[in-house]
N, C-alpha and C positions, 0 to 999 in steps of 0.2 A: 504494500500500500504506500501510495506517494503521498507526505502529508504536506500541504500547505499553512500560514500561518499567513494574517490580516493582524495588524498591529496600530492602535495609536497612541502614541505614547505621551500623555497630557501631562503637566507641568506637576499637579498633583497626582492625576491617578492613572492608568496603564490599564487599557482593555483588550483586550486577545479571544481572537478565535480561529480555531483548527479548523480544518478543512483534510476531504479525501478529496484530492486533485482528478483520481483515475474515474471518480463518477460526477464528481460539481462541474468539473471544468466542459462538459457537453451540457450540463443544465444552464448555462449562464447563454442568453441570445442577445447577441448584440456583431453586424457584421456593417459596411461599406454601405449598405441599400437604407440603413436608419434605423433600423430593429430597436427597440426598447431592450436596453439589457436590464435584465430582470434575473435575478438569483432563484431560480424554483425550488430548488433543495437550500437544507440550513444546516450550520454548522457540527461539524460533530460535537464538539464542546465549546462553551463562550469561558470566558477568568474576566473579572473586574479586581486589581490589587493597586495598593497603593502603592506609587514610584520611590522606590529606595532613593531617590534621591530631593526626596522632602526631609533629609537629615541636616542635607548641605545648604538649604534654603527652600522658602517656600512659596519664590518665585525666581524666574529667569536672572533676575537683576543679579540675586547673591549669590545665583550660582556662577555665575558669568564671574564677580566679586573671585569666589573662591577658586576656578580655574585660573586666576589672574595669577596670586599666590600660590598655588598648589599643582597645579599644570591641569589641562582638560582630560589626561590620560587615566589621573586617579577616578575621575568621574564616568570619562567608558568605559572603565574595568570594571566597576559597580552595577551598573547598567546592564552591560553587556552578559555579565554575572547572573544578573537578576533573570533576565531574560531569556536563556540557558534552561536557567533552574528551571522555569515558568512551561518553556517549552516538552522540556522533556517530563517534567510531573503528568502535564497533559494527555501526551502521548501514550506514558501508563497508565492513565487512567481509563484511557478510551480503551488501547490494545490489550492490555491485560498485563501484570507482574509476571504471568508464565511464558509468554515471548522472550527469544533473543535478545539479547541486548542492540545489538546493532538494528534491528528491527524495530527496534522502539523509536530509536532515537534519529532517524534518517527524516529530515525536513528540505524537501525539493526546491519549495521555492517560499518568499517569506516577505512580504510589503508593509512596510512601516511608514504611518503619518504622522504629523506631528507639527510643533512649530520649528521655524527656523533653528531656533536655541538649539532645542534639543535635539533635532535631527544632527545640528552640527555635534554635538556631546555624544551621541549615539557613532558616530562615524571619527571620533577623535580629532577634529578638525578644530584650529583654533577659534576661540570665541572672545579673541579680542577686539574684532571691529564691530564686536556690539559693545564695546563700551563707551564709547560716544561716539557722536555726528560725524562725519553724514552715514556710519550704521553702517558697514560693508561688509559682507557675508563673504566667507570663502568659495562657500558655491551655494549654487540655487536648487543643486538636486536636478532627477528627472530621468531617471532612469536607471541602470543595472549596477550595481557596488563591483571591481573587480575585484576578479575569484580569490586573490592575494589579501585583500583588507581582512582587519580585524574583527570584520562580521561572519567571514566564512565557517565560523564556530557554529552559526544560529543555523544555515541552510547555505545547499549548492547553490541557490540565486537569492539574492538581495537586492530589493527595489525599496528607492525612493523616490515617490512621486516630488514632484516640481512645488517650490516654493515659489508665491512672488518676490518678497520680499525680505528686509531683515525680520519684521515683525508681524509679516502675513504667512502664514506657511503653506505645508502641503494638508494641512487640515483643515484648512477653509478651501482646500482647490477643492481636497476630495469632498467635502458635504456641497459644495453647490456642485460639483459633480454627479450628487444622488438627488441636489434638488431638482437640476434640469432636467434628470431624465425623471422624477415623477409629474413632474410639470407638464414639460414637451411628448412624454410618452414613448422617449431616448432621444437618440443624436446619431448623428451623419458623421460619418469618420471621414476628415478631407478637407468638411465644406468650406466656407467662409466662415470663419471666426466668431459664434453670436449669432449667425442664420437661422440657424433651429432652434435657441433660446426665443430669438424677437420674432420667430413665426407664430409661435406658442400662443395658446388661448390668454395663459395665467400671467401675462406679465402685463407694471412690472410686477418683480418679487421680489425680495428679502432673504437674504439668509443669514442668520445671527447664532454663533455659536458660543455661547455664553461658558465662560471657563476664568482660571485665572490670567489669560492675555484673550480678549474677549476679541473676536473677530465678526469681520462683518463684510458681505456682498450685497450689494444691491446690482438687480439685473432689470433695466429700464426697455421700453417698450421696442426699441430697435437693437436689443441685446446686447447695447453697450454697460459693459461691465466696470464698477467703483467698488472699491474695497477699504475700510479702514479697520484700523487694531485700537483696544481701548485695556490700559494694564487695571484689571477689576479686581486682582489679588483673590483670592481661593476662598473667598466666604461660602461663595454659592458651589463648591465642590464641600463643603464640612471642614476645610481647612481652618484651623486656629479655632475654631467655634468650641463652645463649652458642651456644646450636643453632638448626637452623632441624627442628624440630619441634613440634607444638601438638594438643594434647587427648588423645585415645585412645592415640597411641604416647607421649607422654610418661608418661601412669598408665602403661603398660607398662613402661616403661623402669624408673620407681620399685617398681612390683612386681619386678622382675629385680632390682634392687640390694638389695632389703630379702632376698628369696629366698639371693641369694648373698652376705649378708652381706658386702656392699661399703659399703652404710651401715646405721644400727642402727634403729629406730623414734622416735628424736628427730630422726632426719634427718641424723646427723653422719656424716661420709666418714674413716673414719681416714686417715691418709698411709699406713700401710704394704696396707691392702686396696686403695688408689688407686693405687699403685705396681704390686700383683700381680695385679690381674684390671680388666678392661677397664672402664672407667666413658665414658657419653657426657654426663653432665651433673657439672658440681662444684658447689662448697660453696654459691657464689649463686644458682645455678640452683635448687637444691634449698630453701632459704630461701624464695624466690619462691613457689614451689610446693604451699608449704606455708602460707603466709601463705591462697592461693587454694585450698584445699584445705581447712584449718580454717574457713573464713568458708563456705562450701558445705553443710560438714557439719553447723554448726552449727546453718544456717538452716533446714535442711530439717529439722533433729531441732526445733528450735523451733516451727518450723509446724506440725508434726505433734502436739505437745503441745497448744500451744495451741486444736488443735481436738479433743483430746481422741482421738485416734486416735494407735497406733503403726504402728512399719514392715509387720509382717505384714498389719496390713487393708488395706493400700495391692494393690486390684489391676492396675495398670499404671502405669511408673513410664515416662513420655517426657524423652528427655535430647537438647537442642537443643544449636544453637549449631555452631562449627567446631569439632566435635571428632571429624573422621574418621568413616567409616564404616563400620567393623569395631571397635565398642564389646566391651573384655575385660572381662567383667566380671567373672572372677579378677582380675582388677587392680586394678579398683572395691572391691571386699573388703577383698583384701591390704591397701589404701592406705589404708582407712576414709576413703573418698571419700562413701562413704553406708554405711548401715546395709546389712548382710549380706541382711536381711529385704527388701530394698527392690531391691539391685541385682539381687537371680530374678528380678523384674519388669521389670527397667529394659529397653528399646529405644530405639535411635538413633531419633534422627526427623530429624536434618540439621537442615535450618536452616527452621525449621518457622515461623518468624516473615515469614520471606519466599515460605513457602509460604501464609500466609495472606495474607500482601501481594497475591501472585498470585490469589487466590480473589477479592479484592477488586476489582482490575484488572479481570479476565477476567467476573465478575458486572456484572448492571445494579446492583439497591441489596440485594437478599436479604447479604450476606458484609458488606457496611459497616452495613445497621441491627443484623446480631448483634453485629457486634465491639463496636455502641454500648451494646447493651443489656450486655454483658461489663464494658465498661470501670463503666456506672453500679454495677453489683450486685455489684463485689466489694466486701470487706472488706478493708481493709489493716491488718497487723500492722507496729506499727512496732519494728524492732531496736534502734534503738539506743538505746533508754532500757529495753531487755527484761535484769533480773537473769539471766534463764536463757540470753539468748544470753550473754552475758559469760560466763559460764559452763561451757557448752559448748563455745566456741571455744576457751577455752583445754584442757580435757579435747580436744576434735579436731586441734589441732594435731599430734599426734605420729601415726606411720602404723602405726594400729594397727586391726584387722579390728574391726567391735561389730556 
């Protein structure tokens, strides 16, 4: 049995799924003529674990920090490590303790997404031109690791889909990768750049992967594609949080408190409504929250400016990432997570980034030359010299409905 692996590997958490290549890889339709590639069969095992490398920081920033001092190489061996372990547990789980050993452990082929950072970290590749402007990546990614690199451990082939940029990766290629083809109902391997996104019934559309480096595409009515990144820090993954909850039930949670005025719309907890009605998050919790909350809302009201479109023209609004899947989207409102106009539209897509990981896998080249053609043709809006983001983040910080 030929095992495949789909990887994307998030700043906090790390999701994996196995695949038998010798029976998926005929169920995946997608060729030249436009097919919708669609995955018929599911995986043989899925893992959600958290990235060992929330030791070293519990964002990009200070990992970036500690490879500065410490080399990037301490930080692939760990990774690399983890990943290893991850795969082959898998393996015996699925094949059984009574197999061969070499039988267990043979992984064909193996596609990892991610953000820039980490893909650089995963591949040992220096992560110094992410520490200041103008942001220069050693590479962009996009296709096959030679057989020689230090991932040859993981599998005979190594893919990494195409980043745009320092701080767009290949994890916003691959989920608007899975967006267009639920949208469009797939894509034309070849055509013109965004031809079969702007032919599409559903645009424009949105696509918002909310994480600790929050990304973001917007695909407007003639399939010109804008992209921007918003650093939202790991609230909405459970990172740092005093609970063990993350995404959807936590906006729920702040919807219920704002509701029962337990706290007020600047986010503040009195002591005496703390004392007299149930609260599962306190004062830092909510801070966090917020911090990841304002930087979300801002960016997506920025994107949308900047392309001259507001919420209402937005017809499908896909919302990625680990955040549950039972999306409230009275809670999205309540919290001014997004514009009122935007959350009618919004739907869960899960973890849509490693749904296109998987497209990619399970495809011969149709799923890796679009991602490429995505990653060349977008436009990136940068934030952080944008007057209006400044501006809006601060107006979004408070959980107030617009």
């Amino acid at each position: 049995m030929r095992y495949g692996f789909a990887v994307d590997i998030g700043t906090t958490n790390i999701e994996i799924s196995l695949w038998d290549l010798d029976s998926s890889a005929t169920s995946v339709c997608g060729d030249p003529a436009g097919e919708a590639l669609v995955l018929r069969t599911v995986p043989l095992k899925t893992k959600n674990v958290r990235n060992c490398l929330c030791y070293y920081g519990a964002d990009v920033v200070s990992r970036i920090l500690y490879a500065h001092y410490n080399g990037v190489e301490v930080l692939q061996k760990k990774l690399v490590a983890q990943l290893k372990e991850e795969f082959d547990l898998m393996i015996r789980e699925v094949h059984g303790e009574s197999a061969p050993e070499e039988s267990r452990s043979e992984a064909a082929r193996a596609v990892f997404t991610g953000n820039t950072v980490m893909l650089h970290i995963l591949s040992g590749l220096s992560v110094s031109g992410f520490e200041k402007a103008p942001f220069t990546p050693v590479s962009l990614f996009g296709g096959a690791e030679p057989a020689a690199s230090a991932l040859a451990s993981l599998s005979d082939e190594v893919v990494l889909p195409p980043c745009i940029g320092a701080f767009l990766g290949a994890d916003i290629v691959c989920a608007s990768l899975t967006a267009e083809n639920a949208v469009s109902g797939g894509f034309a391997s070849g055509g013109a750049p965004g031809a079969e996104a702007g032919s599409a019934q559903g645009v424009p559309y949105i696509v918002i992967d909310i994480g600790t480096n929050t990304e973001i595409m917007l695909v407007d009515a003639d399939g010109t594609r804008t992209a921007c990144s918003a650093a939202a820090g790991p609230a909405f993954e459970g990172g740092g949080l005093s609970v063990e909850m993350k995404g959807s039930a936590l906006v729920a949670e702040l919807a219920r408190m704002l509701d029962e005025g337990i706290m007020d719309e600047t986010g503040y907890i009195s002591e005496n409504n703390a004392d007299e009605r149930r609260t599962t998050l306190n004062q830092q919790d909510v801070r966090q929250l917020q911090l990841a909350k304002g930087a979300t809302a801002a960016a997506v009201e920025t994107l949308l400016q900047s392309v001259g479109l507001d919420a209402a023209g937005i017809k499908k609004c896909f919302i990625c990432g680990n955040f549950g899947n039972a999306l409230d989207i009275y809670a999205v409102k309540k919290t001014g997570l997004l514009p009122a106009a935007l959350a009618e539209k919004a739907v869960y897509a899960g973890n849509a980034a490693l749904r296109g990981a998987e497209l990619i896998l399970l495809s011969k080249t149709a799923a890796l030359r679009h991602a490429s053609e995505i990653a060349a043709n977008t436009v990136v809006l940068q934030l952080a010299d944008s007057p209006v983001f400044a501006e809006k983040y601060i107006q979004r910080m408070n959980f107030v409905a617009f």
